[in-house]
C-alpha positions as CSV (number, residue, x, y, z in Angstrom):
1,X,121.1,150.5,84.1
2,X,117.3,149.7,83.0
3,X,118.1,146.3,82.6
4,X,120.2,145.7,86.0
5,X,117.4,147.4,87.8
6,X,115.0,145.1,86.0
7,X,117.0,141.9,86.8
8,X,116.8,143.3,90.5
9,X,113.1,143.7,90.5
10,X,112.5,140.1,88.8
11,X,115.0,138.4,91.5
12,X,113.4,139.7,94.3
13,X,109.8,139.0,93.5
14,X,110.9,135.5,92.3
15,X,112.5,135.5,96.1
16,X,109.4,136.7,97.6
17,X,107.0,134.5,96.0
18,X,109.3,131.5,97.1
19,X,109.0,132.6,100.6
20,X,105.2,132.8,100.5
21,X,103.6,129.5,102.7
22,X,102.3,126.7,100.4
23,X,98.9,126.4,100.9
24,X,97.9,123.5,103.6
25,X,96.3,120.9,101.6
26,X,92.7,119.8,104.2
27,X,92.6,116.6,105.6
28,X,89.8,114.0,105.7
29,X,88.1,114.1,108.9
30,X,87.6,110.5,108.5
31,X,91.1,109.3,107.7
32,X,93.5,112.1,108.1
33,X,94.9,111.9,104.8
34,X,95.7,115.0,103.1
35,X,92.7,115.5,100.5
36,X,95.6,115.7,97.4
37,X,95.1,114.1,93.8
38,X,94.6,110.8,94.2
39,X,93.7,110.7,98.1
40,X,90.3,108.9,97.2
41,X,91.9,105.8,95.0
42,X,94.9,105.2,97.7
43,X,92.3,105.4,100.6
44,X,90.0,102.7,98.4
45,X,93.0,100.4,97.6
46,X,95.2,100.8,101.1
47,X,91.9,101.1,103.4
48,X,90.8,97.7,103.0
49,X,93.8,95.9,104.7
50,X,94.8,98.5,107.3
51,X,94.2,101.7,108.9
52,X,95.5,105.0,107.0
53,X,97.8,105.3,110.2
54,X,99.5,102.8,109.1
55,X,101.2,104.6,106.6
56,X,100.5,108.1,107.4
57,X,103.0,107.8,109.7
58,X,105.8,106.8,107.3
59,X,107.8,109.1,105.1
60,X,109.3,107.4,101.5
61,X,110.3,108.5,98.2
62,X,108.9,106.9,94.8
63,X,111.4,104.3,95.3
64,X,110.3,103.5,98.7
65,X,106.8,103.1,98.1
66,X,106.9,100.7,95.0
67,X,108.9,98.6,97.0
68,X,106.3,98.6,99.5
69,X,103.6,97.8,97.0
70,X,105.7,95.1,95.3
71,X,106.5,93.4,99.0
72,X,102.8,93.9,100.1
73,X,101.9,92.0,96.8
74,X,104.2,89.6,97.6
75,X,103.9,88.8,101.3
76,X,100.6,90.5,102.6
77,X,98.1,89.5,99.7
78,X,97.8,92.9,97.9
79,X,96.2,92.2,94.5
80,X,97.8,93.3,91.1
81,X,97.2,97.3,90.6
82,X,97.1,98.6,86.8
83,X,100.0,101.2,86.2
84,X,97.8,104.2,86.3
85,X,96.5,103.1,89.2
86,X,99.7,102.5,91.0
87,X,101.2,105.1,90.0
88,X,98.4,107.8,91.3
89,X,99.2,105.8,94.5
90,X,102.7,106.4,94.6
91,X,102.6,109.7,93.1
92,X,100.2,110.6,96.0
93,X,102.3,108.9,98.5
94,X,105.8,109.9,97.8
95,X,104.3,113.5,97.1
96,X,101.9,113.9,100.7
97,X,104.3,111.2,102.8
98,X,107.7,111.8,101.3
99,X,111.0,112.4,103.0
100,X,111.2,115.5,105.1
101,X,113.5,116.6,107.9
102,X,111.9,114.0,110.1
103,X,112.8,111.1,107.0
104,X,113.6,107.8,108.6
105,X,116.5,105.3,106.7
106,X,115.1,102.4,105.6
107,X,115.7,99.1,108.0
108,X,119.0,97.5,107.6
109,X,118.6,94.0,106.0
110,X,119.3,91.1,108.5
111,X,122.1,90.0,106.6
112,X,123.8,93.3,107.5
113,X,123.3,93.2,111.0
114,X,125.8,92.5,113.2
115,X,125.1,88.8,115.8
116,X,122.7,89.8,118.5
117,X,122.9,89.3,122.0
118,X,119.7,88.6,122.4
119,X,118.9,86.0,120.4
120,X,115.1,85.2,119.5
121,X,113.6,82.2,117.4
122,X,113.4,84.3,114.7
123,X,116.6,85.5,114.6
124,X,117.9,82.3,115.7
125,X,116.5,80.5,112.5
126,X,117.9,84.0,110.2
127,X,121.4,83.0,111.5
128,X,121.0,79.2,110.9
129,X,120.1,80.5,106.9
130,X,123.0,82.6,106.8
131,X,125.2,79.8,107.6
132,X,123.7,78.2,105.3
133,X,124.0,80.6,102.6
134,X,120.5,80.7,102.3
135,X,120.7,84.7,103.2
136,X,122.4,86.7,100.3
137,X,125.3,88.5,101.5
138,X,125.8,92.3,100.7
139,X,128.1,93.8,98.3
């Protein structure tokens, strides 16, 4: 009887303490960004090329945001990062910016898309790689 009575008492402060509300981590007044490890080293690094709203406003998990480092470095002129220092980034990303009810897919790739009506250059010249088999084509 001690013991079930016990098991009770555990379960239901274990229960209450996961109902308590997480602290609210401050933000910068500056920025906005929640002041978390590793706020100051993504604000140094992402800072320079665009304003934090640029990505406070996006929601990704670990996943997400190394393929957003790895396409920045590729196609927007982000310089190489040393592990530790990309991972604080994407630690502090994927844990302050990370999927919540309000989590957006990710784009569907061109090639997945079907023919659009409304055809601009851009898509024009997609269409004219697809034929060509320039485009890879999903599984």
């Amino acid at each position: 009887m001690k013991t079930s009575c016990l098991a009770v008492i555990l379960l239901l402060a274990v229960i209450a303490r996961a109902e308590e509300p997480k602290a609210e981590v401050p933000l910068d007044p500056a920025t906005g960004m929640k002041m978390a490890e590793g706020w100051e080293l993504v604000r140094t690094h992402c800072n320079v090329c665009h304003s934090p709203r640029q990505y406070l406003m996006q929601k990704g998990t670990e996943a997400t945001w190394t393929d957003t480092i790895r396409w920045m470095q590729q196609s927007g002129g982000l310089w190489p990062l040393d592990p530790a220092t990309e991972k604080t980034i994407i630690s502090y990303l994927a844990s302050n910016y990370g999927p919540d009810a309000a989590f957006r897919r990710a784009p569907i790739p061109g090639n997945l898309l079907p023919p659009n009506p409304y055809l601009t250059d851009a898509r024009a010249e997609f269409e004219e790689k697809k034929k060509a088999g320039l485009v890879p084509v999903a599984p």
